[in-house]
VEXPA-781203 format. One record per residue (C-alpha): y, x, z; residue number from 1; chain; residue in one letter. Coordinates in steps of 0.001 Angstrom, whole numbers, plus 500000, padded with zeros to 6 digits. Last residue first. Layout:
<sites>
      py      px      pz    k  c  r
       Y       X       Z  NUM  A  A
...
</sites>
This chain:
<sites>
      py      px      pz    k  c  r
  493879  477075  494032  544  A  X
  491099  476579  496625  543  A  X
  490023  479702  496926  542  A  X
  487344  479729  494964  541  A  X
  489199  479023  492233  540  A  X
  491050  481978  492492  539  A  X
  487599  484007  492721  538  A  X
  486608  482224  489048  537  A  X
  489826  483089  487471  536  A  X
  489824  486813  488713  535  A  X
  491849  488903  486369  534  A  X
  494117  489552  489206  533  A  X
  497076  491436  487987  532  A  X
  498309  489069  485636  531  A  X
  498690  486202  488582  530  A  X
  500283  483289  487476  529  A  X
  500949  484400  483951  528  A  X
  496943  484215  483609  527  A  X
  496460  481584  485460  526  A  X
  499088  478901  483416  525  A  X
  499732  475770  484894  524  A  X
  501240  476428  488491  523  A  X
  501858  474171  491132  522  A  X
  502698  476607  494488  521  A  X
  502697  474454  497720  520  A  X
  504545  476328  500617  519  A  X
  504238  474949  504164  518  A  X
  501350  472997  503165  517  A  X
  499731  472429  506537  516  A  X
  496157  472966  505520  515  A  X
  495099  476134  508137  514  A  X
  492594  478529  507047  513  A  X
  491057  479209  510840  512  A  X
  492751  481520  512932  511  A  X
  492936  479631  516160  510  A  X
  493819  481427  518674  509  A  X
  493674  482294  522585  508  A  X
  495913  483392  525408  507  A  X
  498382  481335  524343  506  A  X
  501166  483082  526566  505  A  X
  500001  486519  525150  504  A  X
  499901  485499  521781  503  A  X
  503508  484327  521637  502  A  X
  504931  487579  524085  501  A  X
  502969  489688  521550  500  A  X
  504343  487980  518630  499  A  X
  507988  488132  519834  498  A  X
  507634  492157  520747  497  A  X
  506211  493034  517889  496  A  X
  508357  491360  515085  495  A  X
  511537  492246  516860  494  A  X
  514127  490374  518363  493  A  X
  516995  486826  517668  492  A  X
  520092  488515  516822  491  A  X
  522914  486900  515931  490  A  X
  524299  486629  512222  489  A  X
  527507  487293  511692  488  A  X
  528166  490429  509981  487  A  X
  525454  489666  507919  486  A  X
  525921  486480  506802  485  A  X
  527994  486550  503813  484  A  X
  525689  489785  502384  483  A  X
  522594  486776  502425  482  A  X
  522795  485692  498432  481  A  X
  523503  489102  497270  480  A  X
  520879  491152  499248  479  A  X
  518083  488317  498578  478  A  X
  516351  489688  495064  477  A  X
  517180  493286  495676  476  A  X
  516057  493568  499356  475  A  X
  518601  494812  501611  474  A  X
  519779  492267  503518  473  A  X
  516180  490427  503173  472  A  X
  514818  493144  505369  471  A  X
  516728  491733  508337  470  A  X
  513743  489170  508822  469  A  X
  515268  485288  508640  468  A  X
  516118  483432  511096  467  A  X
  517981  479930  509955  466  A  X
  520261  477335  511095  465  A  X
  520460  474807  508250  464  A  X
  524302  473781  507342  463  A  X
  525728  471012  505129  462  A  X
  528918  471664  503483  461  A  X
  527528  473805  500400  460  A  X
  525324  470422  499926  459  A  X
  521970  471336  497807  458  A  X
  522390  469431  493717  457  A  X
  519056  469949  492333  456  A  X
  516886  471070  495736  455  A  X
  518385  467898  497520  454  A  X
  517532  468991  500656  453  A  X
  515007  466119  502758  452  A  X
  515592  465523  506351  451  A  X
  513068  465631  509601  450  A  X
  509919  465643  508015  449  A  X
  506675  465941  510824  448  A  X
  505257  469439  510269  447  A  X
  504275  469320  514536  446  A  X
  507255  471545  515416  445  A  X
  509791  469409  513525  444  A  X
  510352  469860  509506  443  A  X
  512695  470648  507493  442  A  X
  512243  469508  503505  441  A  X
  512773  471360  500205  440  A  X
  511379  469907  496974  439  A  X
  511457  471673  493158  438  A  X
  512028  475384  494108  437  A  X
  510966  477021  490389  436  A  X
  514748  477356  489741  435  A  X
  514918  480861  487788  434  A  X
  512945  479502  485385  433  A  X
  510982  476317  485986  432  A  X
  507457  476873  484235  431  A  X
  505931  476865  487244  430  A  X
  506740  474955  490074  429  A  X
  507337  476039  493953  428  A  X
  507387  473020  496367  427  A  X
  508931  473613  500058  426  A  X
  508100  473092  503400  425  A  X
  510224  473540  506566  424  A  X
  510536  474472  510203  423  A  X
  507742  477448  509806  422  A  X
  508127  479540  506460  421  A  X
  506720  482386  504500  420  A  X
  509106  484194  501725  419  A  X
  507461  484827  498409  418  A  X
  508120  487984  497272  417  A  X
  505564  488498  494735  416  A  X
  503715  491718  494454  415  A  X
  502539  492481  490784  414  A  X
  504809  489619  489695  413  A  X
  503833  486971  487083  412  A  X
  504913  483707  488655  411  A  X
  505896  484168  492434  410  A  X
  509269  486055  490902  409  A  X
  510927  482428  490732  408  A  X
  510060  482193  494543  407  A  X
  512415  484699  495569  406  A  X
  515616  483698  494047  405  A  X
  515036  479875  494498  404  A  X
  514413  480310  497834  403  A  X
  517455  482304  498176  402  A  X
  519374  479704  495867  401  A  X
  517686  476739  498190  400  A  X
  518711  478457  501369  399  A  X
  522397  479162  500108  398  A  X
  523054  475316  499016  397  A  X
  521639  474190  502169  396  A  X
  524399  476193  503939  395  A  X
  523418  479167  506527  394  A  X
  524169  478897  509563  393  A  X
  522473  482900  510560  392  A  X
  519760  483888  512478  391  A  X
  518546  487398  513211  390  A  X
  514800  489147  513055  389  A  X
  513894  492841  513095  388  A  X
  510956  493906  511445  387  A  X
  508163  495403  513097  386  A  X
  507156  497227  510119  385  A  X
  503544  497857  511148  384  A  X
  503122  494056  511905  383  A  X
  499108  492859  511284  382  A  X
  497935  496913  511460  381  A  X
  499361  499380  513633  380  A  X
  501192  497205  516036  379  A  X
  499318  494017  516619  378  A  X
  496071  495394  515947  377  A  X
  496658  498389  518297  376  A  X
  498174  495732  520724  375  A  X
  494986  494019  521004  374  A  X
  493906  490903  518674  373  A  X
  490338  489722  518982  372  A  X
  487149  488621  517382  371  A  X
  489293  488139  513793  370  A  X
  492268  489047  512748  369  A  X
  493864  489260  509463  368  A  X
  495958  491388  507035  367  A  X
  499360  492523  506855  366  A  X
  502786  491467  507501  365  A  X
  506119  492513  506257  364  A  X
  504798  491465  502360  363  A  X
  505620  487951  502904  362  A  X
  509026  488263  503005  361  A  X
  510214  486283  506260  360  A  X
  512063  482647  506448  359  A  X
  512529  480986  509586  358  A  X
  513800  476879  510278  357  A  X
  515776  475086  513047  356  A  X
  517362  478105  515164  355  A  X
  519506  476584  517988  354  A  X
  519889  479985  520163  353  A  X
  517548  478463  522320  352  A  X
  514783  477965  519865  351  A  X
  514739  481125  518226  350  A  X
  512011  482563  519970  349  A  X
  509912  479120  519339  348  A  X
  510635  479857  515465  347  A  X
  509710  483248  515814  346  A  X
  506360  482035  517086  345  A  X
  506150  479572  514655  344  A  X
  506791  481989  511975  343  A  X
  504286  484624  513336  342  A  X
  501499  482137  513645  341  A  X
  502214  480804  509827  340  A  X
  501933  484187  508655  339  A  X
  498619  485049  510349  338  A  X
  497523  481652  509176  337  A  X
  498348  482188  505542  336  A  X
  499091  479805  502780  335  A  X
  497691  481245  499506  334  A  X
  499930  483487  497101  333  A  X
  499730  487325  498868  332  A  X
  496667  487253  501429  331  A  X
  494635  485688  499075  330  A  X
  495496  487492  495864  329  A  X
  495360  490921  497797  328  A  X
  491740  490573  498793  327  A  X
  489160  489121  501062  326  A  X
  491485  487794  503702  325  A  X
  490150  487973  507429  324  A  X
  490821  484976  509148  323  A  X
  489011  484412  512517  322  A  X
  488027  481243  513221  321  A  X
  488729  481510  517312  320  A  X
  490812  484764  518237  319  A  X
  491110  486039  521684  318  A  X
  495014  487533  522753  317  A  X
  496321  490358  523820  316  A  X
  494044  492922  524728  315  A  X
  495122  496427  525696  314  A  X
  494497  499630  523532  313  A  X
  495320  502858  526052  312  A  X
  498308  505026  524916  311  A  X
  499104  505710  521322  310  A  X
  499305  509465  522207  309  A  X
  497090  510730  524136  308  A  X
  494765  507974  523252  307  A  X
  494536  508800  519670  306  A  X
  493957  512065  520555  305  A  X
  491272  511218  522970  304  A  X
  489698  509337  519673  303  A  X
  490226  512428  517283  302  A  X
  488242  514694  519478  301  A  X
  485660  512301  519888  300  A  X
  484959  512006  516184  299  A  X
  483179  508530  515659  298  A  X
  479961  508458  513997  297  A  X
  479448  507693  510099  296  A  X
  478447  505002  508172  295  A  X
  481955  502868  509124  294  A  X
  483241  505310  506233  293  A  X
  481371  504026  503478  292  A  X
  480850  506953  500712  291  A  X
  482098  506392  497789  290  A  X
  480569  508482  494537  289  A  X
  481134  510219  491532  288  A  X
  478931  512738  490047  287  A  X
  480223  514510  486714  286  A  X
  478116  516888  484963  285  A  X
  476967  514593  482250  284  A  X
  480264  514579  480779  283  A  X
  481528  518800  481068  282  A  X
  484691  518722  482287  281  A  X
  487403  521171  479816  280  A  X
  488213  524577  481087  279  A  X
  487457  526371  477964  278  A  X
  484311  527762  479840  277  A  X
  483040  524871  480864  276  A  X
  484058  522724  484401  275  A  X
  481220  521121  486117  274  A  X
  482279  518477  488307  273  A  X
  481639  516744  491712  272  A  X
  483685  513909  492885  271  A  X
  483033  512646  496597  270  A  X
  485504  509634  497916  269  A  X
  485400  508491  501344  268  A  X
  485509  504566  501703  267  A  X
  487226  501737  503685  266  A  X
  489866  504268  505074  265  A  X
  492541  501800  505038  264  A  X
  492224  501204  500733  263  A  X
  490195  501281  497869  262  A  X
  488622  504847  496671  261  A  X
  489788  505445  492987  260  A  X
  488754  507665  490560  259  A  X
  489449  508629  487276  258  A  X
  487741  511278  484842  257  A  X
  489255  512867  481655  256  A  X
  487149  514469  478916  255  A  X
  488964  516193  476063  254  A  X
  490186  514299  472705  253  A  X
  493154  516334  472944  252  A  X
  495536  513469  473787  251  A  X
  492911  512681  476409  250  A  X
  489700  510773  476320  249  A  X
  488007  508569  478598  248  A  X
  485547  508292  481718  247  A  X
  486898  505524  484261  246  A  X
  485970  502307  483088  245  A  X
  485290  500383  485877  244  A  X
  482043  500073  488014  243  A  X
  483575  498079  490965  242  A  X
  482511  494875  489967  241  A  X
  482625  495275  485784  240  A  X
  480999  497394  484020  239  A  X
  483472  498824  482209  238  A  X
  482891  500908  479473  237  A  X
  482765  504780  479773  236  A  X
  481226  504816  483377  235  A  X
  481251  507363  486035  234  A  X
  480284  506126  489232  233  A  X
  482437  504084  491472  232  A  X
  486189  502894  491660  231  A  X
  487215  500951  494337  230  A  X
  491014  499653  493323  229  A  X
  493917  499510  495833  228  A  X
  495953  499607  493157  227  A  X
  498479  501962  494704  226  A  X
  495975  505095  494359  225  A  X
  494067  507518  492107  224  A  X
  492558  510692  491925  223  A  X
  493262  511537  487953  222  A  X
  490781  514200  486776  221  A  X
  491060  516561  483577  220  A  X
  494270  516562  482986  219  A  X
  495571  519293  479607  218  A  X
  497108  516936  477776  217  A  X
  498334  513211  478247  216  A  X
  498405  510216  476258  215  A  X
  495178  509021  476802  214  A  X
  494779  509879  480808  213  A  X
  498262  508852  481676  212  A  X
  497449  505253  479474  211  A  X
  494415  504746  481803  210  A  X
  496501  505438  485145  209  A  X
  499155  503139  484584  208  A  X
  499649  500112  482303  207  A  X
  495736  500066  481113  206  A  X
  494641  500169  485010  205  A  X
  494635  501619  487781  204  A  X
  497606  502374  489808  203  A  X
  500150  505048  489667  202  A  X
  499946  507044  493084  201  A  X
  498372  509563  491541  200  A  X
  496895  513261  492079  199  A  X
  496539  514359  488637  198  A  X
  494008  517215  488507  197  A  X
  493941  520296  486172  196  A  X
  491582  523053  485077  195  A  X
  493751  525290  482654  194  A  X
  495379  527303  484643  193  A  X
  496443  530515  482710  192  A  X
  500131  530495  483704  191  A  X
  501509  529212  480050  190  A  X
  498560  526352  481045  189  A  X
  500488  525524  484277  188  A  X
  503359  525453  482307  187  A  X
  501776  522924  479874  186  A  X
  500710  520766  482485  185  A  X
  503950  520323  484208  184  A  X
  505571  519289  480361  183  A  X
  502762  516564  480032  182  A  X
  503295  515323  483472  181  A  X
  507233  515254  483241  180  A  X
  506129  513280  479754  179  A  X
  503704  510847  481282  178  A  X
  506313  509920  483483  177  A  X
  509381  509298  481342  176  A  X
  507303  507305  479424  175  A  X
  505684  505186  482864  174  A  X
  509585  504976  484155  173  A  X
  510991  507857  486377  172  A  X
  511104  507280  490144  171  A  X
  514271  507459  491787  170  A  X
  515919  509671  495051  169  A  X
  518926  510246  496582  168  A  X
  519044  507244  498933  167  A  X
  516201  504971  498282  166  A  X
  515093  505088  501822  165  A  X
  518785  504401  503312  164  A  X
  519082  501183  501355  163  A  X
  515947  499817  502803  162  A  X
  512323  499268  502327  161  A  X
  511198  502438  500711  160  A  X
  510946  503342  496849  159  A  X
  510657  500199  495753  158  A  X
  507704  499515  493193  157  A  X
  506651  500058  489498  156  A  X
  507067  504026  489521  155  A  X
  504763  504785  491897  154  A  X
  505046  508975  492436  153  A  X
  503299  511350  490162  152  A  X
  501786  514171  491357  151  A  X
  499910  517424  489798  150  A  X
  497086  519558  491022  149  A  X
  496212  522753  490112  148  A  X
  492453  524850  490097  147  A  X
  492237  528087  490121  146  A  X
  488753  530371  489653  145  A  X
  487409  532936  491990  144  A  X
  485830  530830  493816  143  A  X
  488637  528392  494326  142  A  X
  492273  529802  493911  141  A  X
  494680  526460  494552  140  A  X
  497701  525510  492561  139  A  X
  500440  523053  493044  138  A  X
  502228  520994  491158  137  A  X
  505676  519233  490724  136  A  X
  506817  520535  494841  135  A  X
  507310  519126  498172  134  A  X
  506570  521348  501567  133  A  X
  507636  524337  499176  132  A  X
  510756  525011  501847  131  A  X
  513731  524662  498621  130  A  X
  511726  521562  498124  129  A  X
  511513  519614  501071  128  A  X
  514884  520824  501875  127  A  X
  516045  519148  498585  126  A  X
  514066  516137  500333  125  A  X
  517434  515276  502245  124  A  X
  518916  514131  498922  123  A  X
  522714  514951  498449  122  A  X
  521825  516798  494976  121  A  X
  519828  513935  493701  120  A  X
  516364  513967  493751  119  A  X
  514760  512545  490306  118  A  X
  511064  512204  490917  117  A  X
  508299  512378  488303  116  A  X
  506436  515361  489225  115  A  X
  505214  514950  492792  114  A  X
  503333  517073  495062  113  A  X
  502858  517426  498658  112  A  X
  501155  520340  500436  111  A  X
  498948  519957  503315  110  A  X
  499861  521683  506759  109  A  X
  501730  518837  507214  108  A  X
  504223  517702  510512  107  A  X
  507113  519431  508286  106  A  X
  506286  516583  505103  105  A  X
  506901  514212  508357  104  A  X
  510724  515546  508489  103  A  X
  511068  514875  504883  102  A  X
  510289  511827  505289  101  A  X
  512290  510516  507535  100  A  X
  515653  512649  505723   99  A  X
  514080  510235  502770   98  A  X
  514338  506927  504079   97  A  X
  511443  505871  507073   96  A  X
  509413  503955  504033   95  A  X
  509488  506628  501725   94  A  X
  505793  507759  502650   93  A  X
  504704  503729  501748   92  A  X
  506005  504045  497756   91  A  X
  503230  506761  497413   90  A  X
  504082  510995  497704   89  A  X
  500778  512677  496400   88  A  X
  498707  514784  499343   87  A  X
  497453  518466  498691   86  A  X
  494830  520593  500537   85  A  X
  493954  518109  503291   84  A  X
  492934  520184  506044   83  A  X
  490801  517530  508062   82  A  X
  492364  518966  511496   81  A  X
  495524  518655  509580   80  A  X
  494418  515304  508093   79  A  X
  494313  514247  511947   78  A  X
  497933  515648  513194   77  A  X
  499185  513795  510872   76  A  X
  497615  510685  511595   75  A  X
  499075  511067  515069   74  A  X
  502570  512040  514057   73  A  X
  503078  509407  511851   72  A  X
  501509  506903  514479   71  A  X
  503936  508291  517185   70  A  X
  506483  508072  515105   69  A  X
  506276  504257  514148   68  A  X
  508245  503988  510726   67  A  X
  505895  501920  508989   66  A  X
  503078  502852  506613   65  A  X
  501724  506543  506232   64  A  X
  498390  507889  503918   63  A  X
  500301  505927  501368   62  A  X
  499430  508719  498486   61  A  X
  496538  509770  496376   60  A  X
  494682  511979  499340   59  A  X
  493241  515641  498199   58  A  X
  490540  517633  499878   57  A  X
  489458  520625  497684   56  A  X
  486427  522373  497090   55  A  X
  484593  525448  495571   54  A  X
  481228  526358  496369   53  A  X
  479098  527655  499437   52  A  X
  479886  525552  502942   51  A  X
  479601  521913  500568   50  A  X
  476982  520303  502655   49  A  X
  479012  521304  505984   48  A  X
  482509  520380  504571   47  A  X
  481433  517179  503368   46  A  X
  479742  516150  506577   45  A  X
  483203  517974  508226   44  A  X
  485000  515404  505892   43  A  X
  483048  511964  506974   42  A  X
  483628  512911  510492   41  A  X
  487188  512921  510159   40  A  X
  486884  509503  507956   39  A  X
  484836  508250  511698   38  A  X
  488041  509078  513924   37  A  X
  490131  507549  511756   36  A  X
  488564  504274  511282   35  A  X
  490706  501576  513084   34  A  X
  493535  504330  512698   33  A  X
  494753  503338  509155   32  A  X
  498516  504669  508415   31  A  X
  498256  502962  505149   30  A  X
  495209  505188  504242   29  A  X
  496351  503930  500617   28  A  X
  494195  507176  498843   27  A  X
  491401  509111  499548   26  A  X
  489495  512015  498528   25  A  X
  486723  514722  498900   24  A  X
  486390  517110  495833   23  A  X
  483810  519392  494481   22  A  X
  484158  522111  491853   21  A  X
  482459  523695  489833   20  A  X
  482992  526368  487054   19  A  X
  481314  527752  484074   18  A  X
  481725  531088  482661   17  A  X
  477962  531626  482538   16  A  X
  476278  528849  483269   15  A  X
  476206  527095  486633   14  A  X
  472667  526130  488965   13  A  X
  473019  523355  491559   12  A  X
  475769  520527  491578   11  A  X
  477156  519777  494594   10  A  X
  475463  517550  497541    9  A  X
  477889  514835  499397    8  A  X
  475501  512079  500389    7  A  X
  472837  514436  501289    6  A  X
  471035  512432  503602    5  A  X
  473238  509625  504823    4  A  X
  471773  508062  507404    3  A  X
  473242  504428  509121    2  A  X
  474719  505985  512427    1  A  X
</sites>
């Protein structure tokens, strides 16, 4: 184990009326179990170094992805033994539909918070609430002081994946927001608690957790998620790298500190602060600092666990070139080998039942591979959806409108729904409107053309036999177009089971950044492009 020393040391000597506190976080565990075991060990190092002052253990959200139970109920079981004190709900916990999640809030010991939801009266997380498993805020007596924490739920993505998970339930808008946080914070006040932390599941950044911190009153730390963003030390200016601005002012002109620790248990978050006697964070009292994870030993306790009850990891398949993304942007807009593995082996799957061409959101599958893939990869990490696939005859003028549909979001979206391929290519062009899709061809297995759509004027007599991931019946952008074909279409399998069966027959695979040019995005304008990733130089590096 690389040594630590005292990574996670408190302050020393307090003032009269002064408070401290010290606080271990995460946020976007995404169901993570590659480095589980080691984040457990990460806490009781905290725990230990922190035996004689006040702390808390708070995640910012996504700590589950998918709807596998037995991973739910394994990383459950783990932030129990970690006693998390309070988690904040992120888009990922809505994923099974809310009666799913309201039966994992029962697995917690932790509490979950959340200010900004609007539960209807038929909701199944109204016995979330009338049991105190899901409340606004809630508040925590530290040596001899309290401290509360707030939550505020994504309000810039889809609550869940299908028309069951947003049943009952929205997010209010970044106004309506700051306001249910303003009006939370001023009860707490009314109840003498005046030292306040915003667990959220916001984002960094000027449109999210920034403007909460200047336009509300009475935070004084915002542990942050969604962004994915590794924020380090305190810093009033940016610094750029992973030294953002994270020290500003609130409504009141009082101190506010924000923190961020990446994603899949990549880092362990320590924040140490010195409260004054008015409540408000003293500035040169604040330590922040991440912690990586793969420092520390593996808990044995949690790996039999995770044996118990994910069963033994088995090797699939051996990886040559391995591709391992190195952010978001890469794995979102350039042409992907995972994804293009996947397609083909759908495509093969399909075969028999005459499928010519597959379509699948690109945000069903995650990530890279690289030494090895083993059916904890497969399952937990690459396909954690395991999305169910059908085919449908669907007419060339249908294909190109769904293509059409999704790809004109490409340009300027936070995450883009652009659909991944094998048995075609197609051309996406900015500055198109809502008809970016310039060229559409199919293909044979070796990317050889085989006809040409006429993306202008696409024959409503002409079909394409296509398999296509059943999410697209409910997505917003695709429900419309596909609701013809979904009494029809024919099953084809799951994710999981077709990729496994794929790998296992090749035995080995080549990962390597393929240059088949499936999808070819021409765009003339970075900075509408991609907003979110002020990165000209990295994009370039890419090859974009």
């Amino acid at each position: 184990m690389t040594s630590i020393g005292n990574f996670f040391t408190p302050q020393k000597a307090l003032k009269k009326g002064e408070a401290q506190l010290s606080v271990f976080y995460t946020n976007d565990m995404h169901g993570d179990i590659n480095r589980l075991s080691k984040l457990k060990t990460a806490k009781d190092t905290f725990e230990k170094q922190n035996k004689d002052n006040s702390t808390l253990t708070l995640t910012a959200g996504d700590c589950f992805y998918g709807k596998d139970r037995k991973r739910i109920g394994l990383i459950s079981k783990v932030m129990n033994m970690m006693k998390f004190d309070a988690l904040t709900l992120g888009n990922h916990e809505f994923t099974p539909g809310t009666k799913g999640l309201a039966e994992n809030l029962k697995q917690l010991d932790a509490t979950a918070v959340s200010a900004n939801l609007e539960i209807g009266e038929d909701c199944a997380l109204n016995e979330s609430v009338a049991d105190k498993k899901l409340v606004k805020s809630a508040v925590f007596m530290k040596g001899g002081h309290k401290f509360a924490v707030i939550g505020a739920s994504p309000f810039d993505a889809e609550v869940g994946i299908t028309e069951d998970a947003k049943s009952g339930v929205r997010v209010k808008d970044i106004d309506k927001t700051i306001k249910a946080i303003n009006e939370e914070a001023k009860e707490l006040e009314k109840q003498g608690v005046n030292k306040i932390i915003l667990l959220s599941h916001l984002g960094y950044g000027e449109h999210a957790d920034l403007k909460v911190a200047r336009e509300t009153e009475g935070i004084d730390i915002i542990v942050g998620g969604h962004s994915h963003a590794v924020v380090d030390g305190v810093n009033e200016t940016d610094k750029g790298g992973n030294h953002k601005l994270n020290l500003v002012k609130s409504k009141r002109g009082e101190n506010v500190v924000i923190t961020q620790a990446g994603k899949l248990n990549e880092y362990a978050g320590f924040l140490d602060v010195v409260f004054d006697e008015k409540g408000v964070i003293k500035a040169d009292s604040i330590k922040n600092k991440l912690a990586k994870v793969s420092d520390f030993e593996e808990d044995k306790t949690v790996n039999k666990l995770m044996v118990e009850t994910l069963g033994e990891k088995q090797h699939l398949a051996s990886v040559t070139n391995g591709y391992d993304p190195e952010c978001e942007f890469e794995e979102r807009y350039t042409e992907n080998p995972v994804h293009n593995a996947l397609a083909d082996a759908i495509l093969k799957k399909g075969k028999s039942q005459g499928v010519q061409a597959v379509l699948f959101a690109t945000n069903t599958v995650k990530g890279g591979a690289t030494g090895e893939i083993t059916n904890y990869n497969l399952k937990y990490e690459m396909l954690p959806y395991n999305s169910k696939y059908v085919a449908a005859e669907m007419s060339e003028k249908d294909v190109v409108e769904l293509l059409n549909a999704t790809s004109s979001k490409v340009f300027g979206e936070v995450d883009p729904p652009l659909l991944r391929c094998a048995g075609m290519k197609y051309t996406v062009e900015q500055g198109k409107g809502k008809t970016p899709v310039t060229e559409l061809k199919l293909t044979d297995e070796k990317g050889n053309v085989t006809a040409t759509i006429d993306t202008k004027n696409p024959s409503s007599d002409k079909k394409v036999k296509v398999a296509f991931d059943t999410y697209l019946f409910a997505a917003e952008y695709s429900k419309n177009i596909l609701a013809k074909y979904k009494e029809t279409a024919q099953e084809v399998g799951e994710q999981q089971e077709i990729m496994t069966s794929y790998l296992e027959e090749k035995g080995t695979i080549d990962f390597s950044k393929p240059q088949e040019n499936r999808i070819t995005i021409k765009y003339n304008d970075l900075e509408t492009f991609c907003p979110q990733y002020p990165m000209a130089d990295k994009v370039k590096t890419l090859g974009l």
